[in-house]
VMD Tcl script that draws the C-alpha trace (Angstrom):
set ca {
  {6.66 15.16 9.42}
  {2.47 14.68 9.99}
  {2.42 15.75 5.99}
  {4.33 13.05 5.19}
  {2.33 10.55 7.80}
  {-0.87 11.75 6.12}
  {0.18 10.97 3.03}
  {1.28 7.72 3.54}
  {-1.66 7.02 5.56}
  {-3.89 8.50 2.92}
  {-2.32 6.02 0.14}
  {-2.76 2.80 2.64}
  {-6.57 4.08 2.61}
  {-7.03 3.92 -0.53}
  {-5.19 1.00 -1.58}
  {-7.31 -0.87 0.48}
  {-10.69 0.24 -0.69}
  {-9.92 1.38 -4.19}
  {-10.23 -1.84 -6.08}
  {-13.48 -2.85 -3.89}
  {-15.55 0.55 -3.91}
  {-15.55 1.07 -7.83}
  {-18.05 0.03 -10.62}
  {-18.16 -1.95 -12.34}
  {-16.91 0.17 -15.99}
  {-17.51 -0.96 -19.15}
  {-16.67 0.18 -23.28}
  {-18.94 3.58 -21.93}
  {-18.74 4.11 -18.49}
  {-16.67 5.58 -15.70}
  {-16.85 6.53 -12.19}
  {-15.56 9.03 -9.43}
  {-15.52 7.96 -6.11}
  {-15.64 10.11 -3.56}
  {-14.97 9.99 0.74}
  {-13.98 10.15 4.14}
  {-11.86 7.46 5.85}
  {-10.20 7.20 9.13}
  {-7.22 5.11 9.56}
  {-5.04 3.60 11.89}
  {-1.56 2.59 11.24}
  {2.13 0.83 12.43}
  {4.88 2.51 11.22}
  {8.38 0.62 11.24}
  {10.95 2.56 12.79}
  {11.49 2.62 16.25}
  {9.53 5.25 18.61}
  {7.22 6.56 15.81}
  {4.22 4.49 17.07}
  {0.63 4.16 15.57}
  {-0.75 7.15 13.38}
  {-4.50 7.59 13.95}
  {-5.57 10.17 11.19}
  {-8.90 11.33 9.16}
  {-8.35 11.31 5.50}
  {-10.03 12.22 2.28}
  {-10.87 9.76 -0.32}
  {-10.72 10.40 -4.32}
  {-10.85 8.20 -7.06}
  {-11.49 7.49 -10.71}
  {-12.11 4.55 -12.72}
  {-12.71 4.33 -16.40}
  {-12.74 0.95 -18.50}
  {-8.87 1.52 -19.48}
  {-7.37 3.97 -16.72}
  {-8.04 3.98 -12.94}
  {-6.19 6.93 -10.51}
  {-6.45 7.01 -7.01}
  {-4.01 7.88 -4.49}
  {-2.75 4.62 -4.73}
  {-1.87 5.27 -7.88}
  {-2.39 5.68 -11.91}
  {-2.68 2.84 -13.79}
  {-3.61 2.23 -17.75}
  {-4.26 -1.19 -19.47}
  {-5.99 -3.02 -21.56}
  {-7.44 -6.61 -21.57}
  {-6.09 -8.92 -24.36}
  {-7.98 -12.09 -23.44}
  {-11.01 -12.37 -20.76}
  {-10.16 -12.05 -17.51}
  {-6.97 -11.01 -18.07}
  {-5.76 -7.37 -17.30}
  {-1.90 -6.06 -18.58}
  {-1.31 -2.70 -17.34}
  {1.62 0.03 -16.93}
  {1.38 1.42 -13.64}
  {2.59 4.42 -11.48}
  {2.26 4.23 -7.46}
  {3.79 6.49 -4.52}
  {6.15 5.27 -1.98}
  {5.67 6.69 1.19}
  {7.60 4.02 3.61}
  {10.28 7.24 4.51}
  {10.90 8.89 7.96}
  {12.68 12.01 9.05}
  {14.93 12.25 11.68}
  {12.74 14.16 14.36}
  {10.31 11.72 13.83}
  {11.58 9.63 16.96}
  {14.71 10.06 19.04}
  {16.12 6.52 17.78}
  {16.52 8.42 14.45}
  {18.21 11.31 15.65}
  {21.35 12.03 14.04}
  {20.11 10.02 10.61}
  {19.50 11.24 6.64}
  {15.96 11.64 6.01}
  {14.66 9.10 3.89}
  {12.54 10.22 1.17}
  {9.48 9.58 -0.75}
  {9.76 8.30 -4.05}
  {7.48 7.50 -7.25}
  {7.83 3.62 -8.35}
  {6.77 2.44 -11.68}
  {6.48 -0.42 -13.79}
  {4.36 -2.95 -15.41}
  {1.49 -5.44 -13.75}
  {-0.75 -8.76 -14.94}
  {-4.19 -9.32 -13.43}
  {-5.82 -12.59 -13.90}
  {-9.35 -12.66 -12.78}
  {-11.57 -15.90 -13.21}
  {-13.83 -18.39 -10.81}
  {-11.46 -18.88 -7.83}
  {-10.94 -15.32 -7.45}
  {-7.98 -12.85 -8.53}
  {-4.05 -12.87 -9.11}
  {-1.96 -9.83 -9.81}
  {1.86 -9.59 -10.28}
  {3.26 -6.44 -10.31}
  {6.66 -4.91 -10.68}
  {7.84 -1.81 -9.57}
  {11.27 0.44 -9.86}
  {12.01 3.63 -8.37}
  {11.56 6.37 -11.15}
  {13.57 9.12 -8.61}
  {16.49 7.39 -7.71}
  {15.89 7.58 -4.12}
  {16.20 3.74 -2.55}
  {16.98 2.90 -6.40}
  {15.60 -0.65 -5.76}
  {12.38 -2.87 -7.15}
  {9.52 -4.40 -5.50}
  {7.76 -7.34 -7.13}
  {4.00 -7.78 -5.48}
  {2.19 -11.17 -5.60}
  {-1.84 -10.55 -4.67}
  {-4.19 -12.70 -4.31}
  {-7.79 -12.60 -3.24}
  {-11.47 -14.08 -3.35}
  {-14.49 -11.63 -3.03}
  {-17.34 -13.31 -1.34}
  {-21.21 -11.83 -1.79}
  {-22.92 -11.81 1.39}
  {-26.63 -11.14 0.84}
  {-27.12 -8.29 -1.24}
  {-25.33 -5.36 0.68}
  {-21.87 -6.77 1.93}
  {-19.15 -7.93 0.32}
  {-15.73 -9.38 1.96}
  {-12.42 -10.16 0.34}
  {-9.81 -11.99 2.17}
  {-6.30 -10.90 0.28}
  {-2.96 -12.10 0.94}
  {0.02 -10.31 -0.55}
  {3.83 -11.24 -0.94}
  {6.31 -8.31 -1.63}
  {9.84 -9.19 -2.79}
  {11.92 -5.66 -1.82}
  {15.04 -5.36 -3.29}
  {18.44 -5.10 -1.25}
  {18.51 -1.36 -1.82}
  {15.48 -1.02 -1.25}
  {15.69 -2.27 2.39}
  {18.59 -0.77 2.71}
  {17.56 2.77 2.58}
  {14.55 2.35 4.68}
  {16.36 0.05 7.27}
  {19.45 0.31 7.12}
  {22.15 2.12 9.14}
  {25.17 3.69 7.52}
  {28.24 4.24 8.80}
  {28.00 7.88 9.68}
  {24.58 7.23 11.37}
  {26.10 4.70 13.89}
  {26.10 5.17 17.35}
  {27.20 3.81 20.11}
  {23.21 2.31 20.17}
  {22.19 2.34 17.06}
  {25.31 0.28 15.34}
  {25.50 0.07 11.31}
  {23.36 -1.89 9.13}
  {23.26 -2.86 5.71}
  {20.06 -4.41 4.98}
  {19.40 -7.56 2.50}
  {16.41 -8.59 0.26}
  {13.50 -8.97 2.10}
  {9.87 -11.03 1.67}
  {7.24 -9.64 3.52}
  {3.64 -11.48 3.57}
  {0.37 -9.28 4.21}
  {-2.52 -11.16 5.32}
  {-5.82 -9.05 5.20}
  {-9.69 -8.77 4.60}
  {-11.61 -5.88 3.06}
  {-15.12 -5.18 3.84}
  {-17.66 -3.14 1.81}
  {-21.49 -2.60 2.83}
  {-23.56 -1.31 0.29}
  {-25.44 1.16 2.25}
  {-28.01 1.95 -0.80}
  {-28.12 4.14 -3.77}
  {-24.44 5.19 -4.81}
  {-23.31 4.86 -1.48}
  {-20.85 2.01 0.49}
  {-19.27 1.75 3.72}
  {-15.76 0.16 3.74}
  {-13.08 -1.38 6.16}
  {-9.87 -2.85 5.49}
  {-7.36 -4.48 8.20}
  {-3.83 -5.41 7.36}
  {-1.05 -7.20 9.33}
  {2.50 -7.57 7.67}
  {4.99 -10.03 8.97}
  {8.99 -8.42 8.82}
  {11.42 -11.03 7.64}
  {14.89 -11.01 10.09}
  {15.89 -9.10 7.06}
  {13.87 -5.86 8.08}
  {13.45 -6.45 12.15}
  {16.74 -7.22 12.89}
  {17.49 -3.67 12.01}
  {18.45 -1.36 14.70}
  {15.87 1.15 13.86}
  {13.48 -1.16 13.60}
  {11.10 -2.39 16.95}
  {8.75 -4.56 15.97}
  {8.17 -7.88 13.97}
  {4.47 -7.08 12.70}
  {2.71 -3.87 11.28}
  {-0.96 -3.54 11.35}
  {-2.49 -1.04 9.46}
  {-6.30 -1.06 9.37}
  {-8.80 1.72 7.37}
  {-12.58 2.34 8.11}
  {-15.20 4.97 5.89}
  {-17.84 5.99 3.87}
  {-17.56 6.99 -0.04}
  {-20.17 8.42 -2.59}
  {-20.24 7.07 -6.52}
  {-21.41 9.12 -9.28}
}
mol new
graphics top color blue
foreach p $ca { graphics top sphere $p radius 0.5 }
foreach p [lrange $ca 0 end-1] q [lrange $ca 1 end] { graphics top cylinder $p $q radius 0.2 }
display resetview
């Protein structure tokens, strides 16, 4: 159970600071990033609370290939600006049934690898990625298609602040094995569920403070708004998540 909370933590972490902490990589460069983050996070399901945990940070980015735990991705720009890539990312939105007592009784829901293709514009008004991802291991069997988009905005010469905003479209299956209720799992409270497609928006802001040298400070705060789709789930508590990251990483 806390593996599986650190790892999902640890992925939130670095999906936040990844693509604000790396250099700038051209035709001959590349970078490792390495850190310490703490993080604070919402989880969905009834009774399992906020996760407060420390977490390592690791990441590399090269003009063509970036890895962190958010994920690998490989592309290659055919016009300026513009950014195709295939991509590989962890899903870690899964619970197990001892995690709280109002998922006693239930199948575990797993972990699963999505992949799948993305598009990155990036001009004068800021950035726009659409990405769209399938489960590789066949365990909600469903897609996600992300819309991101965000501004970075130079504050002096240390900080740097990027409001983002991001729309996921998650797949009837998809909510359905995270959310959803099946027939043998019903109880008395906890009645069946079958969930539907589902759009949930993500408002945030990531921070980064260039403390000098190779090294940065970095905070990210995220607050996603459940559709009816998602909260009117039994399991399911709340009608926000907020997930927010703080830390310190090291370039060379």
């Amino acid at each position: 159970m806390m593996k599986r909370s650190l790892l999902a933590l640890f992925t939130f972490g670095a999906a936040s600071a990844a693509p604000f902490l790396s250099a700038a990589a051209d035709d001959d460069t590349s970078s490792w990033s390495l850190g310490a983050a703490f993080i604070a996070s919402d989880r969905a399901q009834t009774g399992r609370g906020t996760q407060f945990l420390p977490v390592p940070y690791v990441a590399y980015e090269s003009k063509h290939v970036k890895f962190s735990p958010r994920g690998l991705t490989v592309g290659f720009e055919p016009a300026a600006g513009l950014e195709l890539a295939l991509v590989a990312t962890p899903r870690f939105d899964g619970f197990e049934a001892d995690d709280s007592p109002a998922l006693a009784g239930m199948a575990d829901r797993n972990a699963t690898l999505e992949a799948g293709v993305s598009a990155t514009y990036t001009g004068s008004l800021g950035t726009v990625s659409l990405t769209g991802l399938w489960d590789t291991l066949g365990q909600h069997s469903g897609s996600v298609l992300r819309l991101e988009v965000s501004r970075s905005h130079m504050i002096g010469d240390r900080w740097i602040v990027t409001p983002v905003v991001t729309v996921e479209r998650q797949s009837a299956s998809f909510t359905d094995y995270y959310y959803g209720v099946r027939a043998d799992e019903a109880t008395a409270l906890r009645p069946a569920y079958t969930g539907s497609s589902a759009l949930v928006v993500s408002p945030g802001v990531n921070v980064v403070y260039r403390i000098g040298g190779k090294w940065a400070a970095f905070a990210s705060t995220e607050l996603s708004v459940l559709p009816g789709d998602i909260k009117d789930s039994p399991i399911v508590s709340d009608s926000t998540l907020w997930s927010a990251v703080a830390g310190v990483s090291y370039r060379f």
